[in-house]
N, C-alpha and C positions, 0 to 999 in steps of 0.2 A: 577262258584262256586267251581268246579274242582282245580281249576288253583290259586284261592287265597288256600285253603288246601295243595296244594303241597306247596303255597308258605312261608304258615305259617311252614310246620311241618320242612322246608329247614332250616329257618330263626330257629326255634327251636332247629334242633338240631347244627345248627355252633354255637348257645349261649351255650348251654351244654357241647359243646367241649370244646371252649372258659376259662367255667368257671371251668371245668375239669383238663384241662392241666396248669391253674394256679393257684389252689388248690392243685395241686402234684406239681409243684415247691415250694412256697410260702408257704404251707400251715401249716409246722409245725415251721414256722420262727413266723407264725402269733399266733400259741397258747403258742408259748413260750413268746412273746413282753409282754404281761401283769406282768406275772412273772420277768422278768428282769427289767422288770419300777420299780417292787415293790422294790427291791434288790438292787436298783441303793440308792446310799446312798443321794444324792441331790435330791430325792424326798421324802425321809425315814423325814427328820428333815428341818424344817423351823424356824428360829428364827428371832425374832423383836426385836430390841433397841432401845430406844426414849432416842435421845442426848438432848434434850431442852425443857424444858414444856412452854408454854403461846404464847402469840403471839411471829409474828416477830417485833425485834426493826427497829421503823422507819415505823412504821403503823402507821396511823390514822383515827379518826374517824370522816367525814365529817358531822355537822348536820346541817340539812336542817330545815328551815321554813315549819312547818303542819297548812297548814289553814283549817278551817272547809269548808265542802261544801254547799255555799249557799242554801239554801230553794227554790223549784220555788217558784215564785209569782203565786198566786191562783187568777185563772179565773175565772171573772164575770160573769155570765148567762146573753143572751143578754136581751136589754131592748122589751119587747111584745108592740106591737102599739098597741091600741083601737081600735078595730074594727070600 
């Protein structure tokens, strides 16, 4: 029981370190990136142009044969012998 404890609080604190030491490199790159996305002018403005209305020339419209779907045939109850 001893031994997982020591191995947890081991494994605990090299995560800590871990996320420690690249939070002080990284970490004022990472709250400035939102701001500089926003600033960035090819995210600021997006525009749409629609060069052609309707379809494209040289479609077609295939029409197919709709047959109705048959009816079952409705099942006769068997015939009862005379006892």
């Amino acid at each position: 029981m001893i031994a997982l404890l020591v191995l947890a609080t081991t494994v605990l604190a090299l995560a800590s370190g871990a996320i420690a030491t690249t939070w002080q490199r990284y970490g004022q790159a990472a709250l400035g990136a939102r701001r500089e996305w926003l600033e960035c002018p090819q995210t600021r403005e997006v525009r749409f142009r629609i060069v052609q209305y309707g379809a494209k020339p040289g479609g077609r419209v295939i029409a197919l044969p709709v047959r109705p779907k048959a009816a079952p045939t409705r099942v006769q109850p068997p015939l009862r012998a005379a006892a």
